[in-house]
Rosetta silent file (secondary structure, phi, psi, omega in degrees, C-alpha in Angstrom):
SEQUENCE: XXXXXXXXXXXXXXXXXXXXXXXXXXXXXXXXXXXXXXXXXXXXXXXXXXXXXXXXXXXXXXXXXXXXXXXXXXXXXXXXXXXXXXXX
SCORE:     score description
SCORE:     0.000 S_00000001
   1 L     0.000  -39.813 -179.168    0.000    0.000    0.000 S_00000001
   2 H   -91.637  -12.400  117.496    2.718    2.459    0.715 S_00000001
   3 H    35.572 -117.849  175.577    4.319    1.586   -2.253 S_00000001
   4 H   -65.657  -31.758  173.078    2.769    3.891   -4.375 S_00000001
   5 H   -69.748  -36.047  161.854    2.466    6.452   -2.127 S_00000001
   6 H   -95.824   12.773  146.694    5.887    6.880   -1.923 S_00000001
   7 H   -87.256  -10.580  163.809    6.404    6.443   -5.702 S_00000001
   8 H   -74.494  -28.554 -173.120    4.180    9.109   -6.215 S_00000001
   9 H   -79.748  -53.434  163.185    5.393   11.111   -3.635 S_00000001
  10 H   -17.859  -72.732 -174.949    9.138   10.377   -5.742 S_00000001
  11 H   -63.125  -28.330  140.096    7.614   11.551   -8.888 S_00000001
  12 H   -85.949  -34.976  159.687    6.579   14.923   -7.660 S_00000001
  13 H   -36.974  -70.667 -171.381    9.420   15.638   -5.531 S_00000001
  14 H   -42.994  -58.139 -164.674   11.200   14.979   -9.270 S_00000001
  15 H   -67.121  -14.436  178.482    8.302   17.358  -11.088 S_00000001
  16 H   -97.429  -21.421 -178.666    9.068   20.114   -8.190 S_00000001
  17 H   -57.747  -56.135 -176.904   12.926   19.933   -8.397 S_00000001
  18 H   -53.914  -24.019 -170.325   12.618   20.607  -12.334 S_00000001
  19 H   -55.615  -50.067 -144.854    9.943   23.576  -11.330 S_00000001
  20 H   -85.224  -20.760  179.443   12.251   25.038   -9.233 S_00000001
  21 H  -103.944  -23.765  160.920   15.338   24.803  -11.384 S_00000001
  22 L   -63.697  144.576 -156.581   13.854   25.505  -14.579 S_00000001
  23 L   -59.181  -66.403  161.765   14.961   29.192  -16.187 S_00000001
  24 L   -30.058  -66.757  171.458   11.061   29.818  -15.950 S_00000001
  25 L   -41.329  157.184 -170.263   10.269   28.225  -13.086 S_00000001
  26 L  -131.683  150.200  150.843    9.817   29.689   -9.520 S_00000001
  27 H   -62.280  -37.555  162.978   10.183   28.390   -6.037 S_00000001
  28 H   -58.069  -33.160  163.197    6.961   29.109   -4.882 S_00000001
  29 H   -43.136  -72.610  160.623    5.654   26.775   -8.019 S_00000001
  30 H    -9.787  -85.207 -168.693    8.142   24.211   -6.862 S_00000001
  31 H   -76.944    9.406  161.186    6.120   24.080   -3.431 S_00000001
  32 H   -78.414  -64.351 -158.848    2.653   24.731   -4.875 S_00000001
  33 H   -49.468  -43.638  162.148    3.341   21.819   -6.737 S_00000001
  34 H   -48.408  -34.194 -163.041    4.755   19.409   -4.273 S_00000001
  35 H  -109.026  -49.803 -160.598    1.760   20.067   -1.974 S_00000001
  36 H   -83.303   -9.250 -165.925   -1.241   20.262   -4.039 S_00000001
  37 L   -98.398  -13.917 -156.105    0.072   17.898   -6.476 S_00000001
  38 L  -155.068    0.289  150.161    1.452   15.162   -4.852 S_00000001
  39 L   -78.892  -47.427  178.116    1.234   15.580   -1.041 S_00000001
  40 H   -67.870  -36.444  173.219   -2.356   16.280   -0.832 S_00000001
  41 H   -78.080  -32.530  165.569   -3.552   13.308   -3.376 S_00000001
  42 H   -54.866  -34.149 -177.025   -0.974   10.818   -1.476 S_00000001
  43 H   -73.919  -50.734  179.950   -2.583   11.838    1.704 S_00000001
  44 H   -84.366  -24.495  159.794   -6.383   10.976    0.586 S_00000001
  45 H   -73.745  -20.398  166.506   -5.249    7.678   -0.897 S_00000001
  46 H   -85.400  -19.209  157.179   -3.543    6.766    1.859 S_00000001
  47 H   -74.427  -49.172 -178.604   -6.211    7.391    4.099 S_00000001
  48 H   -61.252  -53.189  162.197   -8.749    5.954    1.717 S_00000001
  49 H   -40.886  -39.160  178.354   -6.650    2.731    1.517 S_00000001
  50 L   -82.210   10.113 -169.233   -6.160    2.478    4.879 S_00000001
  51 L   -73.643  -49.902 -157.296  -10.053    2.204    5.597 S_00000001
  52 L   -80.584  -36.918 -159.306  -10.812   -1.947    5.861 S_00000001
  53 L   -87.689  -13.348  168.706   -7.896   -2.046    8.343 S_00000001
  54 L   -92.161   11.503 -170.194   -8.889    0.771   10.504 S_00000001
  55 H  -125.904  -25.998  154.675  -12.426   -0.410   10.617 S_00000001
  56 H   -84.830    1.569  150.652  -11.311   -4.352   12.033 S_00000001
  57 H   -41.209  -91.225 -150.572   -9.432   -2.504   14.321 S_00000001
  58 H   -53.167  -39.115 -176.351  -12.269   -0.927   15.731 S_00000001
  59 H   -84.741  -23.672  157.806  -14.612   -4.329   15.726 S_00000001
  60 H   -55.694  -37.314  173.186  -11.691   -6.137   17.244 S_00000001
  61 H   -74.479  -40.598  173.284  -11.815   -3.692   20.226 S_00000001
  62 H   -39.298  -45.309 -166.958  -15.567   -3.715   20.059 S_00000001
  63 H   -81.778  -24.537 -176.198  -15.260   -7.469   20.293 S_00000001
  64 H   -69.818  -36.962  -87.361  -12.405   -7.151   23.413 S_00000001
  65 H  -169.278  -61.482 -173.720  -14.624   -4.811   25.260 S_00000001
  66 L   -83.438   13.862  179.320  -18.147   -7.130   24.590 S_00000001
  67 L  -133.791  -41.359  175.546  -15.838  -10.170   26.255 S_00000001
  68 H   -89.303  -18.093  165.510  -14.374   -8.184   29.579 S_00000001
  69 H   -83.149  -45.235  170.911  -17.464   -6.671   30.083 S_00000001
  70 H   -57.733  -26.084 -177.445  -19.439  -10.224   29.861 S_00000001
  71 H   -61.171  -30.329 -173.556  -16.034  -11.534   32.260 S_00000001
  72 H   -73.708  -38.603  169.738  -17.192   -8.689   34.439 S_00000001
  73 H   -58.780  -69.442  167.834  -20.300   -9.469   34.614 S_00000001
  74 H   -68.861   -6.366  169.269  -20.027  -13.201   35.376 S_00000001
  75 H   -69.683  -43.162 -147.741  -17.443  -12.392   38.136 S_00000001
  76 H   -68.273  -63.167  171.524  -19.446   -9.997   39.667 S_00000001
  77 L  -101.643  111.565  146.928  -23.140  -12.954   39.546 S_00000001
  78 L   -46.332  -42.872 -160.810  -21.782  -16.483   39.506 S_00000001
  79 L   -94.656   12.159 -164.052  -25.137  -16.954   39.457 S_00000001
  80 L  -118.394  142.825  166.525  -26.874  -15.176   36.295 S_00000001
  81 L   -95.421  140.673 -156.163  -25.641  -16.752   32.767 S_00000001
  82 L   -68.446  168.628  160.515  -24.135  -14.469   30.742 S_00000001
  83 L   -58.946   98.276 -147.660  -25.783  -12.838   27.580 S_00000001
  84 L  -103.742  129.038 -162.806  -24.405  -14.016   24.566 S_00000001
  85 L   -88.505  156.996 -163.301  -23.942  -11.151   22.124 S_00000001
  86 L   -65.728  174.347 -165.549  -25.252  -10.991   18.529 S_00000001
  87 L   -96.906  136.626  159.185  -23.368  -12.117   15.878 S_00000001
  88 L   -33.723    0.000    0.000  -21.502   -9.145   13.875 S_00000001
């Protein structure tokens, strides 16, 4: 996954170096370019990519969290059987 974001992030760093060194070119291009071109779309793909794994994260704690609260629960009444929680 990170991969491409850091060949893309490569590949503008390259496209800002030429901005900036070309007879034409300016620095401030350079770093418009760097950011809007190739930091900001690296950033929402890496965040978009990173979506399935930050969302079993969250049902693995969900799932950690529904099992020490039922542990808690049967410590605290031995005598009530616990609640068995729906299936995901």
């Amino acid at each position: 996954m990170y991969l491409v974001v850091i060949a893309w992030i490569y590949v503008v760093l390259m496209m800002s170096v030429a901005e900036a060194t070309n007879t034409n070119g300016t620095l401030l291009g350079a770093v418009v370019t760097f950011f809007l071109y190739g930091v900001g779309p690296a950033a929402l793909v890496a965040y978009l990519m990173g979506t399935p794994a930050r969302k079993k994260a969250i049902k693995k704690r969900e799932a950690e969290e529904r099992a020490a609260h039922l542990a808690a629960q049967t410590a605290t009444d031995p005598a009530s059987t616990p609640v068995t929680p729906p299936p995901p």
